[in-house]
VOPAGU-2260 file (C-alpha; in pm, 1 decimal, decimal comma):
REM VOPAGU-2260
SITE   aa  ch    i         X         Y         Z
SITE  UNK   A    0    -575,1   -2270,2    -152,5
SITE  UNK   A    1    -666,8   -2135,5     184,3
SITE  UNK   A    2    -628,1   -2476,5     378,4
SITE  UNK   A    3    -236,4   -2432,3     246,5
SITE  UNK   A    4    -198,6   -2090,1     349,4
SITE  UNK   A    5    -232,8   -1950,0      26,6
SITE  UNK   A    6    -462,7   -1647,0     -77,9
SITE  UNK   A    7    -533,1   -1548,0    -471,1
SITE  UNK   A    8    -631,8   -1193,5    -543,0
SITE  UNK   A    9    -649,7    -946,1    -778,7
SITE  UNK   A   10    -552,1    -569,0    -693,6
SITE  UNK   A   11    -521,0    -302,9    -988,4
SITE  UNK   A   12    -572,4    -555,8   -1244,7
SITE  UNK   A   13    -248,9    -719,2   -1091,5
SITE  UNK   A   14    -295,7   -1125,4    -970,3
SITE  UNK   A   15    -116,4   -1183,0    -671,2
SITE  UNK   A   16     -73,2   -1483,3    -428,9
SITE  UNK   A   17      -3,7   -1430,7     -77,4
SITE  UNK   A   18     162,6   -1749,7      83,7
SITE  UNK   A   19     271,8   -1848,9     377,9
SITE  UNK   A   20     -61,2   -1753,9     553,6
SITE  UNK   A   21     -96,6   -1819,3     904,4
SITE  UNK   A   22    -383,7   -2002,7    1069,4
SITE  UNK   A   23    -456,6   -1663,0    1262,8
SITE  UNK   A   24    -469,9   -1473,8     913,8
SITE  UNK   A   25    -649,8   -1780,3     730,3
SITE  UNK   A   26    -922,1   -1782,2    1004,0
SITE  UNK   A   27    -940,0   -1385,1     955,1
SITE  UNK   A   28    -981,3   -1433,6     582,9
SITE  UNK   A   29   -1272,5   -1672,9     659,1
SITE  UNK   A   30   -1471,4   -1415,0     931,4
SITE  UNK   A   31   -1407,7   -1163,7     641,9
SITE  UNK   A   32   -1592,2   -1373,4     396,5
SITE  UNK   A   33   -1852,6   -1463,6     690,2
SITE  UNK   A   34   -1871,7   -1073,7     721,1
SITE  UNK   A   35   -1979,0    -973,2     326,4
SITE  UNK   A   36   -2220,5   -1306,9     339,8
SITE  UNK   A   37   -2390,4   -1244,1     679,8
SITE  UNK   A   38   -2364,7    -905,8     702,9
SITE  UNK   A   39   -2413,0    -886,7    1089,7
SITE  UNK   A   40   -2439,9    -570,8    1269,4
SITE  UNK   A   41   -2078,4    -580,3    1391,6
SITE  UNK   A   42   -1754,8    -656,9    1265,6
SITE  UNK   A   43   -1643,9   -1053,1    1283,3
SITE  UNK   A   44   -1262,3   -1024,2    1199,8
SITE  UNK   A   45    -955,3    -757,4    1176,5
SITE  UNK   A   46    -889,2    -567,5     845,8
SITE  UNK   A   47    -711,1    -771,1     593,3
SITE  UNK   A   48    -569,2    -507,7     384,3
SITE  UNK   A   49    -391,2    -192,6     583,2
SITE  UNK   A   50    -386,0     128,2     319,2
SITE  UNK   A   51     -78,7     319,9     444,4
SITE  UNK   A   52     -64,7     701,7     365,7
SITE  UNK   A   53     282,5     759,9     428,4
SITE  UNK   A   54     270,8    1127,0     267,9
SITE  UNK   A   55       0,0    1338,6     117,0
SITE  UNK   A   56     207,7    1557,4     -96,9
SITE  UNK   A   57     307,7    1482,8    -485,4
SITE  UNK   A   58     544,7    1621,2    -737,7
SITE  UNK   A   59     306,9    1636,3    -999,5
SITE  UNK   A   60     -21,0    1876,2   -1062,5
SITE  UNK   A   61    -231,6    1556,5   -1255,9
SITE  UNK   A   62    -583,6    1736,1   -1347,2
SITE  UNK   A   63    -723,3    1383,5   -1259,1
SITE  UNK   A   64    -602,0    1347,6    -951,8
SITE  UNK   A   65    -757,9    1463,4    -631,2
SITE  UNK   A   66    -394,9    1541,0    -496,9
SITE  UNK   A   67    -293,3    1760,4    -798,3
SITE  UNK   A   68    -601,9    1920,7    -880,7
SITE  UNK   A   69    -614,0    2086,4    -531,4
SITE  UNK   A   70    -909,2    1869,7    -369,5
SITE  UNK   A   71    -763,3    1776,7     -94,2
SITE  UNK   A   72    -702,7    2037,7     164,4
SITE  UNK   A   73    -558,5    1899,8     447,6
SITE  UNK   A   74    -210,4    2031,4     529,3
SITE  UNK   A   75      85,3    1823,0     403,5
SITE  UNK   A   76     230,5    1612,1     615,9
SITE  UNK   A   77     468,0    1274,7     634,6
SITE  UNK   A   78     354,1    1000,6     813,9
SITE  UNK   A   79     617,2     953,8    1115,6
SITE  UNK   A   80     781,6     619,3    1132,3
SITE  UNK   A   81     689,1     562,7    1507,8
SITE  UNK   A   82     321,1     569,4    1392,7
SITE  UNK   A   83     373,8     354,2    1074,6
SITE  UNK   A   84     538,7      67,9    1279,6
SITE  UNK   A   85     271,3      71,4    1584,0
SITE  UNK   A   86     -22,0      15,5    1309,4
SITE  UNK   A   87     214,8    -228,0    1073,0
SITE  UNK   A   88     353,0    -434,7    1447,1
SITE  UNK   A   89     -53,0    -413,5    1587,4
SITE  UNK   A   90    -149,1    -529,4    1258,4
SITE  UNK   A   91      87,0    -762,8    1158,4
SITE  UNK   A   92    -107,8   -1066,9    1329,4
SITE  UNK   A   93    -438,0   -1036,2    1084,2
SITE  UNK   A   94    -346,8    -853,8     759,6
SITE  UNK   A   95    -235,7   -1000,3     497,3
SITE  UNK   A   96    -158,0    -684,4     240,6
SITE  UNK   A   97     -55,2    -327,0     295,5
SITE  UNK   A   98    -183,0     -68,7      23,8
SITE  UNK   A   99     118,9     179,8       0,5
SITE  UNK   A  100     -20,0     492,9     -87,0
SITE  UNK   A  101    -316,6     732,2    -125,0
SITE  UNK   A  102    -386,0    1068,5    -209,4
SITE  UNK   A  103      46,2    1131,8    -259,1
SITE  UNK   A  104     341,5     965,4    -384,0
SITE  UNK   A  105     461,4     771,5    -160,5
SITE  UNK   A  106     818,1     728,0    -241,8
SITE  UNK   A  107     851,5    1097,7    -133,3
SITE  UNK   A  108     853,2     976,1     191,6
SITE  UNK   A  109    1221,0     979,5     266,8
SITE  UNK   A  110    1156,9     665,2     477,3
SITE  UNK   A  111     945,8     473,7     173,5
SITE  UNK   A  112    1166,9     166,4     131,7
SITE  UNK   A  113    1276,4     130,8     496,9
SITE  UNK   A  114     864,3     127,7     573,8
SITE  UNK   A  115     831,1    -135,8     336,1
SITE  UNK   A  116    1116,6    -321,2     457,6
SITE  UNK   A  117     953,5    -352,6     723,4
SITE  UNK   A  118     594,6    -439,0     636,5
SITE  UNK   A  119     792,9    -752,6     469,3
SITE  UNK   A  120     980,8    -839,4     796,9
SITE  UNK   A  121     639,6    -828,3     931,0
SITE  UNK   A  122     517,9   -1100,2     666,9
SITE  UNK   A  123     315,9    -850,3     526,9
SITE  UNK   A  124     292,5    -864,2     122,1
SITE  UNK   A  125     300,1    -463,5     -14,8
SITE  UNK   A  126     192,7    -326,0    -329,5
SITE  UNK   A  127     181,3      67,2    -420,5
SITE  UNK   A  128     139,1     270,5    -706,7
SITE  UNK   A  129     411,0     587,1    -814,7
SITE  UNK   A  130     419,7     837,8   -1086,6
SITE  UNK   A  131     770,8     692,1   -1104,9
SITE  UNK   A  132     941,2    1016,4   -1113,3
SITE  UNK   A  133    1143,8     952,0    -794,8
SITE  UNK   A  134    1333,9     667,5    -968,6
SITE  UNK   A  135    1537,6     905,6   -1156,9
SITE  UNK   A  136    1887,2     726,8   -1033,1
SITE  UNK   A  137    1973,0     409,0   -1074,3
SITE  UNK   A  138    2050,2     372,0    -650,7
SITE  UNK   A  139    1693,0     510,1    -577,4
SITE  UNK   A  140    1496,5     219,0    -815,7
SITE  UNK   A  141    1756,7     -99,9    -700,0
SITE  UNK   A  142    1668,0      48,3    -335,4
SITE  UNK   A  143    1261,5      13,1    -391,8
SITE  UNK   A  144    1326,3    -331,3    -563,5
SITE  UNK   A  145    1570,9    -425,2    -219,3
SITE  UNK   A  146    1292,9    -309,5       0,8
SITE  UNK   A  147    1083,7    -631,6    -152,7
SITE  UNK   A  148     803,4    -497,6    -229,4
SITE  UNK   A  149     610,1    -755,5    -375,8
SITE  UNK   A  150     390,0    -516,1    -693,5
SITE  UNK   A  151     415,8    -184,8    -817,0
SITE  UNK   A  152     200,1     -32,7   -1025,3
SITE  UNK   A  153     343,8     285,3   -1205,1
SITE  UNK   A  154      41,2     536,9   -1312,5
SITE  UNK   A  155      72,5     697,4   -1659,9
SITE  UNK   A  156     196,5    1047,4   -1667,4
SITE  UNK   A  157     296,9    1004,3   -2048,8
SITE  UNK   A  158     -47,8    1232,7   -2117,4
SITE  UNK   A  159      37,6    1504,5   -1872,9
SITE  UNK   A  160     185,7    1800,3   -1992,2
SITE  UNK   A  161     525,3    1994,2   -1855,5
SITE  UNK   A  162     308,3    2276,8   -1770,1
SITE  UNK   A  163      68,7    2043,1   -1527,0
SITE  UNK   A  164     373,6    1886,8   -1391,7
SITE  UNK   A  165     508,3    2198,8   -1102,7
């Protein structure tokens, strides 16, 4: 698959094929493997998966969440779009998949669908995860689906309580 520029993985119990790989990323791919079998003392290739923060904050209070439970201290913040497109543009030549989220909800971000707009231009595939509460208009879910984000995995709030929720 990898001589035709094509990559199979599996992310969240979710198969996906990247296509369209260039010889730059397919060469990357192949130091990564050379990397986990070798195991040299410094690093042979470029990150092929870029996990994106683009906010730290969420709506909801989940109890198994480090985000709603409180664990994680650090002040909340957006991640500004100048600094998103310097790592996605610096990156673009060797990754091959951008991780959308962490420890927030990404969509949030007021800028969520133009950043993954542009990770596609980019030929970057993009997968996240969302609570899917910031679908709650038609407009807002038909503009995540026009961004082209290629997999989205929405987490299950249906055991989480009003009184959890904020």
């Amino acid at each position: 698959m990898l001589a035709r520029g094509q990559l199979a993985l599996t992310v969240d119990d979710l198969p996906l094929t990247l296509t369209g790989l260039t010889w730059r990323k397919r060469m990357n791919i192949l130091l990564g493997g050379a990397q986990k079998l070798l195991q040299p003392p410094f690093r042979l290739g470029w990150p092929l998966i870029l996990q994106i923060e683009p906010t730290n904050t969420c709506n909801l209070r989940c109890p198994a969440c480090a985000t709603g439970a409180g664990l994680v201290t650090r002040k909340p913040a957006l991640m500004a779009w100048d600094t998103y497109t310097r790592i996605i543009d610096e990156m673009k030549p060797h990754a091959c998949i951008v991780f959308f989220w962490s420890w927030g909800e990404p969509f949030l971000h007021p800028d969520a669908c133009r950043m993954i707009r542009h990770a596609k231009d980019q030929e970057l595939a993009v997968h996240s995860s969302t609570n899917g509460h910031c679908f709650a208009t038609p407009d807002r879910a038909q503009a995540v689906v026009a961004s082209g984000i290629d997999s989205l995995v929405f987490a299950d709030t249906q055991n989480i309580t009003p009184e959890v929720w904020g």
